[in-house]
N, CA, C and O atoms as CSV, one atom per row, in Angstrom:
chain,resi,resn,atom,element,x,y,z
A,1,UNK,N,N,88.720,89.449,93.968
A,1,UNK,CA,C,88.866,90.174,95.224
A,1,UNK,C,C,87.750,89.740,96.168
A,1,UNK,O,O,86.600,89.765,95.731
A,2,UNK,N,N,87.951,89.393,97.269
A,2,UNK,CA,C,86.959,89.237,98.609
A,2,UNK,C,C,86.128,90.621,98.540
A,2,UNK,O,O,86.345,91.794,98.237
A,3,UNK,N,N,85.291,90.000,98.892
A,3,UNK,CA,C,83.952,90.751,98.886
A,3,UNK,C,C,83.835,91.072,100.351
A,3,UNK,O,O,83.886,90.228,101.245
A,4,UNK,N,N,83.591,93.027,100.605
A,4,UNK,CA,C,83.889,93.212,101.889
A,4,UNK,C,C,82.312,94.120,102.758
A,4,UNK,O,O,81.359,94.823,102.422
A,5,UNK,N,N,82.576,93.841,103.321
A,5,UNK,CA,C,81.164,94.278,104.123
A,5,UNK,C,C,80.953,96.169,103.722
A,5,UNK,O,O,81.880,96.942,103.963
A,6,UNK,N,N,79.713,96.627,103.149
A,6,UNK,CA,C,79.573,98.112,103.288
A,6,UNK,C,C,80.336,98.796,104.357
A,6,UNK,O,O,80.488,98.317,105.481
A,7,UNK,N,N,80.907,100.165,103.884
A,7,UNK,CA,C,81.442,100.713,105.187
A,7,UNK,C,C,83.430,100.459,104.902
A,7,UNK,O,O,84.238,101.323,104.563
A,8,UNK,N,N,83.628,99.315,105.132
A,8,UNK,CA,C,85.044,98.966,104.860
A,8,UNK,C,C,85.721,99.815,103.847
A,8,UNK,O,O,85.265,100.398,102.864
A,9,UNK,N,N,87.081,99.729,104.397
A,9,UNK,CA,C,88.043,100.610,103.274
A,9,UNK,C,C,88.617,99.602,102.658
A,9,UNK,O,O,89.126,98.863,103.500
A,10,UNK,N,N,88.827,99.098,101.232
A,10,UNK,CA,C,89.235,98.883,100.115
A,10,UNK,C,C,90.489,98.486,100.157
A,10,UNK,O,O,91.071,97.435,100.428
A,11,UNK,N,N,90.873,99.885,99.729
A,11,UNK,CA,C,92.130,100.515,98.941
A,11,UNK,C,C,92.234,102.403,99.004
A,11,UNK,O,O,91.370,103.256,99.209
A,12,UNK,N,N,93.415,102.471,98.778
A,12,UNK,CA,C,94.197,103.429,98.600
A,12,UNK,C,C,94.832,103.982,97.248
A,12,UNK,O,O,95.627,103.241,96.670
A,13,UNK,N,N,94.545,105.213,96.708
A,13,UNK,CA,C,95.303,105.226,95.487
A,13,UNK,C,C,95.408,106.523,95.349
A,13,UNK,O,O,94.573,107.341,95.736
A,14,UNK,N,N,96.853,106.856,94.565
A,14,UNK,CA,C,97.234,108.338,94.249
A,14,UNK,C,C,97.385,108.581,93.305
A,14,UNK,O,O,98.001,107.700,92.706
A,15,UNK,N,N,97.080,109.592,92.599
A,15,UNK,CA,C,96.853,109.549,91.047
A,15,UNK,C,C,97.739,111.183,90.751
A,15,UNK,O,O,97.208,112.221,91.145
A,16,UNK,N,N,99.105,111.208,90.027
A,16,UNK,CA,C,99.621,112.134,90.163
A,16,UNK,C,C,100.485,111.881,88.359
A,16,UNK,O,O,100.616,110.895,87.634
A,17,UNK,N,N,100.909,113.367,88.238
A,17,UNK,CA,C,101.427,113.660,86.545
A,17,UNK,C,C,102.913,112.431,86.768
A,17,UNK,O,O,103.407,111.984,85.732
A,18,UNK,N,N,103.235,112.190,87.512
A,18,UNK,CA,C,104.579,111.586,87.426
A,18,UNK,C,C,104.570,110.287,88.589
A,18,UNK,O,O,105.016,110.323,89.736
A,19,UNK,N,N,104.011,109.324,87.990
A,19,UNK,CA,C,103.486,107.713,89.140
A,19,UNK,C,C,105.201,107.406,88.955
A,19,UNK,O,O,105.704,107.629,90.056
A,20,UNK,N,N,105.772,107.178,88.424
A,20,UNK,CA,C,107.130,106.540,88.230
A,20,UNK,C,C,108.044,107.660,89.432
A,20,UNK,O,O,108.554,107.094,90.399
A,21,UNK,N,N,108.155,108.724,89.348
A,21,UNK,CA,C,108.712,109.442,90.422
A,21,UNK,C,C,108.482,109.187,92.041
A,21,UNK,O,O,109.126,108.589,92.904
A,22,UNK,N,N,107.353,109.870,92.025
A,22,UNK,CA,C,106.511,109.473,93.208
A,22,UNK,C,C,106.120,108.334,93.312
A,22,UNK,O,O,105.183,108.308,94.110
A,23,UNK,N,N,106.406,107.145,92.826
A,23,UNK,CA,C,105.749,105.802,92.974
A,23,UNK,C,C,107.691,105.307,94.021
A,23,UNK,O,O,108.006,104.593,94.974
A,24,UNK,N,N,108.458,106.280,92.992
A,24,UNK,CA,C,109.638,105.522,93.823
A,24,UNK,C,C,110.222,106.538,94.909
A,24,UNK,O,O,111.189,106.135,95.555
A,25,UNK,N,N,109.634,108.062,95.221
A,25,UNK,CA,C,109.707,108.650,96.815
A,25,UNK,C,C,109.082,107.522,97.572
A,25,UNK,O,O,109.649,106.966,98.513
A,26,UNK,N,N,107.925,107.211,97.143
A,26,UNK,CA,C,107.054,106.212,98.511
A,26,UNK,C,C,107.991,105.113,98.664
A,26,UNK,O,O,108.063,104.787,99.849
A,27,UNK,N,N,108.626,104.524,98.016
A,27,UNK,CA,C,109.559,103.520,97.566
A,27,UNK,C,C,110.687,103.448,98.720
A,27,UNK,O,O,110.946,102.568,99.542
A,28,UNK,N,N,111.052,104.257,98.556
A,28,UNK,CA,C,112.599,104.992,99.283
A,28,UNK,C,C,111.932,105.707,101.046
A,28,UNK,O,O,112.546,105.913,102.093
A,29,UNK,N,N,110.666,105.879,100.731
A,29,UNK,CA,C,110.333,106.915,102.038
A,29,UNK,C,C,109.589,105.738,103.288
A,29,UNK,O,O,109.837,105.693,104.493
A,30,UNK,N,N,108.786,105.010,102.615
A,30,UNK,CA,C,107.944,104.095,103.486
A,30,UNK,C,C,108.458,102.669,103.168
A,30,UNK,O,O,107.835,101.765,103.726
A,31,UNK,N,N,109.395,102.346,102.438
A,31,UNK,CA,C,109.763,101.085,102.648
A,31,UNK,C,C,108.542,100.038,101.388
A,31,UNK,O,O,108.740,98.837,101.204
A,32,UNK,N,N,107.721,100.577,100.893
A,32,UNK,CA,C,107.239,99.661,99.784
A,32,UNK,C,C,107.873,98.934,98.918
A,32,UNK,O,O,109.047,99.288,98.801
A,33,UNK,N,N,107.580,98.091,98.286
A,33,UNK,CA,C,107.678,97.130,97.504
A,33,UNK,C,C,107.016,98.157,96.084
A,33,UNK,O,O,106.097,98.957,96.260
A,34,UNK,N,N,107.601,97.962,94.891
A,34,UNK,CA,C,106.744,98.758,94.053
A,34,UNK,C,C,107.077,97.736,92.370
A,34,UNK,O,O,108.093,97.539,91.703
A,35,UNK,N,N,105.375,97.232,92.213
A,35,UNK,CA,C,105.287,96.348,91.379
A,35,UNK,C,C,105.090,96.981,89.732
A,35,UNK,O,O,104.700,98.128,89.948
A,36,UNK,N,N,105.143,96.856,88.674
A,36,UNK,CA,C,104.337,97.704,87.853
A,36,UNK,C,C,103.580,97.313,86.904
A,36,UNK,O,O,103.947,96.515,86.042
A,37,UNK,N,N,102.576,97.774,86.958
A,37,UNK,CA,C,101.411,97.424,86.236
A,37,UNK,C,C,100.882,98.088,85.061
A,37,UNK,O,O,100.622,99.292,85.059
A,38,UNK,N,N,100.700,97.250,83.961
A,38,UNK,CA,C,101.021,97.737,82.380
A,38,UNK,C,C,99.691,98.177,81.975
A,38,UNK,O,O,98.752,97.386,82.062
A,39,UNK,N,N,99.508,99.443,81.512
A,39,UNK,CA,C,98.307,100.074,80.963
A,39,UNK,C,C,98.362,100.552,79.884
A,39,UNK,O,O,97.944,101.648,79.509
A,40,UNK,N,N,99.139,99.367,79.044
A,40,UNK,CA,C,99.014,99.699,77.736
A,40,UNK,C,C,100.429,100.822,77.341
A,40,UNK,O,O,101.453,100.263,76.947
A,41,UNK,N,N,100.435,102.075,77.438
A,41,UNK,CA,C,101.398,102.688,77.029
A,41,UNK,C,C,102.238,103.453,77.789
A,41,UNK,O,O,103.030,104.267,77.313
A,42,UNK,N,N,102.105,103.237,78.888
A,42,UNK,CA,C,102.508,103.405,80.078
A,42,UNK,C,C,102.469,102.768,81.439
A,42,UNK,O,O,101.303,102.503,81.729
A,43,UNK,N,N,103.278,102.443,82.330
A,43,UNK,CA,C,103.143,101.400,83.984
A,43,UNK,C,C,101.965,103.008,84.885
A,43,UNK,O,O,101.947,104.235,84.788
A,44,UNK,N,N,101.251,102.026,85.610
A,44,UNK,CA,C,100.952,102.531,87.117
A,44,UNK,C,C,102.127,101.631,87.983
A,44,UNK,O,O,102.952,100.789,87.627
A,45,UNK,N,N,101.851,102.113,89.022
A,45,UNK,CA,C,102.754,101.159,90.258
A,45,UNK,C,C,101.506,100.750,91.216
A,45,UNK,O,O,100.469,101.374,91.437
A,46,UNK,N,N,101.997,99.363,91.766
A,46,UNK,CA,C,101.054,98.471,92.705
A,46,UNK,C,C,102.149,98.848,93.860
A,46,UNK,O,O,103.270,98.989,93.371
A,47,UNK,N,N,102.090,99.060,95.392
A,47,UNK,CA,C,102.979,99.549,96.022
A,47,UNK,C,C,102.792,98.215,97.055
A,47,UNK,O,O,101.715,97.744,96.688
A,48,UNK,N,N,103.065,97.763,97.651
A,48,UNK,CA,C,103.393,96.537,99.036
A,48,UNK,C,C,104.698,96.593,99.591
A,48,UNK,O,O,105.841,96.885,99.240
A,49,UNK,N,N,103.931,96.103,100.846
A,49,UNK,CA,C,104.828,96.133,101.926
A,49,UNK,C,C,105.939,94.212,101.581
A,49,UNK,O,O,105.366,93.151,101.331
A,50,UNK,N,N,106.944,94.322,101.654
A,50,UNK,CA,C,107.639,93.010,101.148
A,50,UNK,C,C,106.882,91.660,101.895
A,50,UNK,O,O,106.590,90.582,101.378
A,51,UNK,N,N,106.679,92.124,103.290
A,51,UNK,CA,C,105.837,90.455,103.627
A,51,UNK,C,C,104.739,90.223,103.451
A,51,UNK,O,O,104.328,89.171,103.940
A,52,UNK,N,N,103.819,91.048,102.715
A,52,UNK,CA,C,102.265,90.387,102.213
A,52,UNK,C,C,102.238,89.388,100.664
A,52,UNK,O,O,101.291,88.816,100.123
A,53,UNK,N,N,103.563,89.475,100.305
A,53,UNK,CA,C,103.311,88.255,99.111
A,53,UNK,C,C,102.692,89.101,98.245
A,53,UNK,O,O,102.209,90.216,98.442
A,54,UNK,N,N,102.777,88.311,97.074
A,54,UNK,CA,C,101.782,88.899,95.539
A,54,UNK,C,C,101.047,89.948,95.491
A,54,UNK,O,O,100.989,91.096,95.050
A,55,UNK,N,N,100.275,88.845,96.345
A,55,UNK,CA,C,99.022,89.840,96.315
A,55,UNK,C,C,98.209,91.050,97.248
A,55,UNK,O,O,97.030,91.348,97.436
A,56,UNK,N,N,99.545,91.565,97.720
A,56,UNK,CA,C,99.361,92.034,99.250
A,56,UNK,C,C,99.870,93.464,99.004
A,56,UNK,O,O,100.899,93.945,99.481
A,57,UNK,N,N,98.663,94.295,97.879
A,57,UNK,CA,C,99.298,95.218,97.631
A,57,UNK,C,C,98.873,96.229,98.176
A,57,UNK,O,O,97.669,95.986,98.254
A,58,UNK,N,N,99.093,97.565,98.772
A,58,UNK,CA,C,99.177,98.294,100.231
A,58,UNK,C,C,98.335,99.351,100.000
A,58,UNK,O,O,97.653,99.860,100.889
A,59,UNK,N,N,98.348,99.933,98.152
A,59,UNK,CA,C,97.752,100.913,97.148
A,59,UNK,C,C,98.540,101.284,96.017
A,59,UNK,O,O,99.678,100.843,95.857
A,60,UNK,N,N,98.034,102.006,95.295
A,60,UNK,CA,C,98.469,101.834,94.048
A,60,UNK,C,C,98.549,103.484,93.792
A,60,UNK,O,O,97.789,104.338,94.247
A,61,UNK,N,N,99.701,103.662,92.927
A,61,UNK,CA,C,100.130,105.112,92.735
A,61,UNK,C,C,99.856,105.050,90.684
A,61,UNK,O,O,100.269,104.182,89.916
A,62,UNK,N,N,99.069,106.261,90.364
A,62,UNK,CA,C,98.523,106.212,89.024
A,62,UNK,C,C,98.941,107.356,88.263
A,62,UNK,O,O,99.229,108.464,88.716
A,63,UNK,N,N,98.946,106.995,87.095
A,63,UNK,CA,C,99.659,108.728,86.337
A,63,UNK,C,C,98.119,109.077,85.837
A,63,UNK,O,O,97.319,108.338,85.262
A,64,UNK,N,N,97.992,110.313,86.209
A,64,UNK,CA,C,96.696,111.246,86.378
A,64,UNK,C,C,96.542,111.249,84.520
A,64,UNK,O,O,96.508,112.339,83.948
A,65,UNK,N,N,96.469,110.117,83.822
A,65,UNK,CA,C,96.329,110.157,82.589
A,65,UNK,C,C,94.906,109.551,82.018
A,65,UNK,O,O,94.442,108.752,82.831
A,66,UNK,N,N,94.044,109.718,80.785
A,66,UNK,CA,C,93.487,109.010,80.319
A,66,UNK,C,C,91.892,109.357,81.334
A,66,UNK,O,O,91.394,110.481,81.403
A,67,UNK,N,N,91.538,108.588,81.765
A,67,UNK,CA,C,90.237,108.289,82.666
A,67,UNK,C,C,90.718,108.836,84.220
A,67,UNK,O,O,89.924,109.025,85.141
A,68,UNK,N,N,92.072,109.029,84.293
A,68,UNK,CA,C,91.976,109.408,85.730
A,68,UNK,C,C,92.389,110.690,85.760
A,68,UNK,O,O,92.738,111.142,86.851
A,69,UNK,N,N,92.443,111.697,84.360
A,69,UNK,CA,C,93.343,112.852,84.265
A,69,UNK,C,C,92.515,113.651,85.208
A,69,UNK,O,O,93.248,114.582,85.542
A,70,UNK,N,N,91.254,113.785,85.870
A,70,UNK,CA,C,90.302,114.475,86.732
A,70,UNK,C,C,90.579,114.592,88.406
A,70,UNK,O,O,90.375,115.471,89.244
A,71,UNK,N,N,91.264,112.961,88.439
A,71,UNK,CA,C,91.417,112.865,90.023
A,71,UNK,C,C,92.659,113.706,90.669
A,71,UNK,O,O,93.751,114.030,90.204
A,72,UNK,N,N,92.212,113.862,91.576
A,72,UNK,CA,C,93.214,114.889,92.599
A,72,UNK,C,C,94.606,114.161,93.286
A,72,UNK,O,O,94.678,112.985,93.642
A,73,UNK,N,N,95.690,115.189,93.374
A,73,UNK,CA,C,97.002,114.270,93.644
A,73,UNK,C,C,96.469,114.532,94.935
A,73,UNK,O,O,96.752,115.543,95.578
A,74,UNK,N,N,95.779,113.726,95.286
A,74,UNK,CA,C,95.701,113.139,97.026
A,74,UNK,C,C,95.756,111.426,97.218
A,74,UNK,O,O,95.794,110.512,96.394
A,75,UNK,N,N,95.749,111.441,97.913
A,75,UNK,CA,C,95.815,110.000,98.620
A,75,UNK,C,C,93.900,109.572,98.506
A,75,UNK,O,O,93.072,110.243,99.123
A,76,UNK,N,N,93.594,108.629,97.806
A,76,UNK,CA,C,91.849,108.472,98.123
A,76,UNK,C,C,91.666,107.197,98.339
A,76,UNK,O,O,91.968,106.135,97.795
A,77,UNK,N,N,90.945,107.656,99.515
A,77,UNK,CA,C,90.026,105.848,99.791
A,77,UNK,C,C,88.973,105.418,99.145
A,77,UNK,O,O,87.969,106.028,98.779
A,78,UNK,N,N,89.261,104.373,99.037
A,78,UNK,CA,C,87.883,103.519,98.166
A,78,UNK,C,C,87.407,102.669,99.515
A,78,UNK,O,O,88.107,101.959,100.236
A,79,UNK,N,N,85.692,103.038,99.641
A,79,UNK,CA,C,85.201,102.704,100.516
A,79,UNK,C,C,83.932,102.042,100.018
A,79,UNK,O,O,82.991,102.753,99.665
A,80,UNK,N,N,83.842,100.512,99.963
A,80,UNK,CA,C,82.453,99.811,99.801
A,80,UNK,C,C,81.357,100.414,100.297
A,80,UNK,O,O,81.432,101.178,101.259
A,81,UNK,N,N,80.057,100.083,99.596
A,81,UNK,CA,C,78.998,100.612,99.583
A,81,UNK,C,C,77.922,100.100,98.885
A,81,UNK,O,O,77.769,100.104,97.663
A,82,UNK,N,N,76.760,99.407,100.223
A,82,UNK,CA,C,75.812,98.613,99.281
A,82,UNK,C,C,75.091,98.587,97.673
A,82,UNK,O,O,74.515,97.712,97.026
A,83,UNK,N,N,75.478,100.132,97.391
A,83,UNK,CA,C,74.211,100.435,96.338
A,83,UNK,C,C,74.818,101.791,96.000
A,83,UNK,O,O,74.376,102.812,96.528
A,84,UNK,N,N,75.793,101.817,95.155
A,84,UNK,CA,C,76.338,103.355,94.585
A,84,UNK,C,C,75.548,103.870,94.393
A,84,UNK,O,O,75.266,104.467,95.432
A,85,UNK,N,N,74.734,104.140,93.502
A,85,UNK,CA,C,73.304,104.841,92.699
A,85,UNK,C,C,72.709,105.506,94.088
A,85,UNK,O,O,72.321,106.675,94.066
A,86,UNK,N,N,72.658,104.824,95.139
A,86,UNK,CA,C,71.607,105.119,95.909
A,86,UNK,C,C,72.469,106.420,97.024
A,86,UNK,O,O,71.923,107.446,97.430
A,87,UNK,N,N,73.880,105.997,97.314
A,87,UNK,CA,C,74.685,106.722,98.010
A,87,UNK,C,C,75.126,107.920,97.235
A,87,UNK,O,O,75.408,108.905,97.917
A,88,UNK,N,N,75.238,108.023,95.950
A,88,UNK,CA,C,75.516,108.795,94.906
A,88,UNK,C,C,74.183,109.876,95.589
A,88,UNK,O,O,74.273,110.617,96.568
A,89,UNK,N,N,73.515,109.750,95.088
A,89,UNK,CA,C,71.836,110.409,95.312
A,89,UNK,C,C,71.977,111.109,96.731
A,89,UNK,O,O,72.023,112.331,96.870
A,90,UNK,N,N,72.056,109.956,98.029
A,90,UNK,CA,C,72.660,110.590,99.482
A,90,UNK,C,C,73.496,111.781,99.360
A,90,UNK,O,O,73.240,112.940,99.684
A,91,UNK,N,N,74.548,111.273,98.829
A,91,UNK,CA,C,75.839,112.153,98.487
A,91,UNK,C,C,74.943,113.929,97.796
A,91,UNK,O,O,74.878,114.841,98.620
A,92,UNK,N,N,74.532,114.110,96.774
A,92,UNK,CA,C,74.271,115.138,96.478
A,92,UNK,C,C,72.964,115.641,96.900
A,92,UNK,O,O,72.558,116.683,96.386
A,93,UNK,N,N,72.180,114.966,97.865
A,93,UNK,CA,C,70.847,115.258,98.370
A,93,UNK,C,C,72.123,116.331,99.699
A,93,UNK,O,O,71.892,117.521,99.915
A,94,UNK,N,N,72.657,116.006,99.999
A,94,UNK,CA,C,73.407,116.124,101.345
A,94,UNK,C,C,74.427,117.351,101.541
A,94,UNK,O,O,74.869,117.830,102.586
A,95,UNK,N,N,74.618,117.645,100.436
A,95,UNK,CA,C,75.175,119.171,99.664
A,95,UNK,C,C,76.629,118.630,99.060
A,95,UNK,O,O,77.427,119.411,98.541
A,96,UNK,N,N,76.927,116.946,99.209
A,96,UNK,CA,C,78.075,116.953,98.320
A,96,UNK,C,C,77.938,116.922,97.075
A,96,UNK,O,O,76.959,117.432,96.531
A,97,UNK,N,N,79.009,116.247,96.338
A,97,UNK,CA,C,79.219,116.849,95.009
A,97,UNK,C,C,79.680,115.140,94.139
A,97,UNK,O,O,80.484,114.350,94.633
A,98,UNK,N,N,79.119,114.966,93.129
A,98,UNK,CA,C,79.644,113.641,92.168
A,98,UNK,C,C,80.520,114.108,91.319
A,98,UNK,O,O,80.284,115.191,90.784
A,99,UNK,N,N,81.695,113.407,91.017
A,99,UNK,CA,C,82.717,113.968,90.321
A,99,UNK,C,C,83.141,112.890,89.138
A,99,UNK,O,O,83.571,111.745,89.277
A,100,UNK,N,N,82.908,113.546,88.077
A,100,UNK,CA,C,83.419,112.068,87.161
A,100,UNK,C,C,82.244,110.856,86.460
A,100,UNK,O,O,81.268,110.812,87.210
A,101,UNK,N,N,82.145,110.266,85.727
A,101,UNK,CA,C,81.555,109.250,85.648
A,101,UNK,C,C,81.798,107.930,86.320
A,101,UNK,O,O,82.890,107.377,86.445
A,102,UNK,N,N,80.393,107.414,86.819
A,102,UNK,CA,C,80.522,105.958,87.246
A,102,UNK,C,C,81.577,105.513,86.198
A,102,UNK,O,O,81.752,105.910,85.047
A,103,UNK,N,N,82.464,104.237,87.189
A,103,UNK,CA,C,83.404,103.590,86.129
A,103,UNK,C,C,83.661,102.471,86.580
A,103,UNK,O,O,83.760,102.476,87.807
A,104,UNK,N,N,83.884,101.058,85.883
A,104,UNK,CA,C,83.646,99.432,85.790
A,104,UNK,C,C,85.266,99.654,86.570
A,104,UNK,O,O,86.111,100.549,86.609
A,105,UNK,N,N,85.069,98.013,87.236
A,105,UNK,CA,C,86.482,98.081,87.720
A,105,UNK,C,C,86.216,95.831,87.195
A,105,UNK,O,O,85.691,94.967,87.898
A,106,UNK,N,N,86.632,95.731,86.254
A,106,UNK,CA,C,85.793,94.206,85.760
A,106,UNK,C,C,84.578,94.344,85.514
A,106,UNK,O,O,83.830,95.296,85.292
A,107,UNK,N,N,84.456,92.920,85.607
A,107,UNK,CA,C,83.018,92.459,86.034
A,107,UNK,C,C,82.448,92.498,87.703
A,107,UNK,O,O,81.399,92.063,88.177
A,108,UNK,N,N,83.354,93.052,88.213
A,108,UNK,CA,C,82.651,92.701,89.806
A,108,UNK,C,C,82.275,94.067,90.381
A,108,UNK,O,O,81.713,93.989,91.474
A,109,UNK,N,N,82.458,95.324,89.890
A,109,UNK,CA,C,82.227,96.300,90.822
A,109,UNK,C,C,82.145,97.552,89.591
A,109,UNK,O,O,82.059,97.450,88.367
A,110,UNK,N,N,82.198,98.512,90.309
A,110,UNK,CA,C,81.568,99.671,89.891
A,110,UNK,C,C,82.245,101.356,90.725
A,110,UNK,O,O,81.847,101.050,91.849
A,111,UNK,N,N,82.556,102.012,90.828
A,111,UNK,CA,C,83.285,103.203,91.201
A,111,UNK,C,C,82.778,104.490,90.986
A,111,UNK,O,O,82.006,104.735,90.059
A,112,UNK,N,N,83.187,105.364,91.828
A,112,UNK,CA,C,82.699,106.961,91.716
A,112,UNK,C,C,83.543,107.763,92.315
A,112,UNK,O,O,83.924,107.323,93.400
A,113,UNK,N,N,84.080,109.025,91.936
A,113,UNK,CA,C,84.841,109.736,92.896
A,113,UNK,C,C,83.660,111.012,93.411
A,113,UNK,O,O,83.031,111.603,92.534
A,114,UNK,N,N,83.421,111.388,95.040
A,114,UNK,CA,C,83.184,112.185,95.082
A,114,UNK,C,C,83.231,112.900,96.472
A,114,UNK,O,O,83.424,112.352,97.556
A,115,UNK,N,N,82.974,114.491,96.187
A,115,UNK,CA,C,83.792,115.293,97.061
A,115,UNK,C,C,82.579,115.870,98.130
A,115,UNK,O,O,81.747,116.642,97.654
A,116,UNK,N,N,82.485,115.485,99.596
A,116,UNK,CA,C,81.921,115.936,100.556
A,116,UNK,C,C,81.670,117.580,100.846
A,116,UNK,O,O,82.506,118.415,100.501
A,117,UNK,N,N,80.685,117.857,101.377
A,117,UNK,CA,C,80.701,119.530,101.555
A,117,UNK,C,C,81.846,120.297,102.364
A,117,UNK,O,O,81.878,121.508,102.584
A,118,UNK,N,N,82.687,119.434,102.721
A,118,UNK,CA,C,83.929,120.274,103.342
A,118,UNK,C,C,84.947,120.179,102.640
A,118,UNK,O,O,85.977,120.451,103.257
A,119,UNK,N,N,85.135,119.776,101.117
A,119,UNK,CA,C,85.553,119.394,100.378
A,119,UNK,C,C,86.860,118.669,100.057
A,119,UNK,O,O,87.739,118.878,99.220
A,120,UNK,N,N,86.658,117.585,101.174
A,120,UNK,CA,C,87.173,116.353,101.281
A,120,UNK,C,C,86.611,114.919,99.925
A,120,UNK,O,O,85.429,114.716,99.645
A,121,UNK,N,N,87.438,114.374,99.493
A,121,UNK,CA,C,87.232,113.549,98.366
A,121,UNK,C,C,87.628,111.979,99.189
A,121,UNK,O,O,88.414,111.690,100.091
A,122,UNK,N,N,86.723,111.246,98.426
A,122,UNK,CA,C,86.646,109.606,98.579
A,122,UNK,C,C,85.751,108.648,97.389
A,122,UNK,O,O,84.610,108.829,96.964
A,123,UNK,N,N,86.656,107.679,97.085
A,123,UNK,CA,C,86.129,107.129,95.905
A,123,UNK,C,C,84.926,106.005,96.631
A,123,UNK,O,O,85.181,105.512,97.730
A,124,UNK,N,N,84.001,105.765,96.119
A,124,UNK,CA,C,82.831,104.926,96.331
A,124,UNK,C,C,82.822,104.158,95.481
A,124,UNK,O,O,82.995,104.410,94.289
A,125,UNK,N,N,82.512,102.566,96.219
A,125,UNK,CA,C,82.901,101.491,95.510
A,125,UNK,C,C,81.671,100.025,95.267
A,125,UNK,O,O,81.673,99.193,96.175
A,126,UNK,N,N,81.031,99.872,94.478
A,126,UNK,CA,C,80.127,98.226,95.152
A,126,UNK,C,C,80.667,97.375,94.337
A,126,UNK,O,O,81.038,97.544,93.175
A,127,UNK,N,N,80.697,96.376,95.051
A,127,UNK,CA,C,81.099,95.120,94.849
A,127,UNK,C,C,80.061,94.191,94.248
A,127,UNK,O,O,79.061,94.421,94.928
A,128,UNK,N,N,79.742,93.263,93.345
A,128,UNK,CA,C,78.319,92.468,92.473
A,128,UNK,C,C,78.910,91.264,93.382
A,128,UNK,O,O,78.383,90.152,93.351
């Protein structure tokens, strides 16, 4: 994945009890493309719009299972960020809230979900 300047939005992802349902409302409702992606004992869905090609995927709809059984059926942005550890720290110096454990996304990055004092949620992301 391109490596994107702090600040930038990512990605998009919804993490809900039934990704195969709701992976195919978005399907039928917004016109996506819906790819599926094997996690072992069950698909997530990769969602795209038909003219971005392969790899031109729009966000990804997840079954709230396993490591993600915590996240909220909302829509969340993953937003780069020079130095998680350090924004993490911002984040709860600031009266928000860390939710979850840091979690690897490869070898290139690193993740956090957490929820602002108006209790709005956004995943935090750095890129190596």
């Amino acid at each position: 994945m391109e490596k994107k300047q702090p600040g930038a939005i990512l990605w998009h992802d919804l993490t809900v009890p039934d990704a195969a349902a709701v992976s195919e409302f978005y399907k039928q409702v917004v016109g996506w493309e819906k790819i599926e992606l094997s996690m072992g004992d069950y698909d997530d869905y990769l969602m795209k719009h038909a003219d971005n090609g392969p790899q031109g995927a729009e966000a990804g709809i997840c079954h709230a299972r396993g490591g993600n059984a915590y996240l909220p059926p909302q829509w969340l942005v993953y937003v780069v960020v020079d130095n998680l550890e350090h924004s993490l720290a911002q984040c709860t110096a600031l009266g928000g809230k860390v939710l979850g454990e840091q979690r690897k996304m490869g070898k290139d990055a690193i993740y956090c979900l957490i929820q602002d004092p108006a209790g709005a949620y956004m995943m935090l992301y750095q890129q190596f």
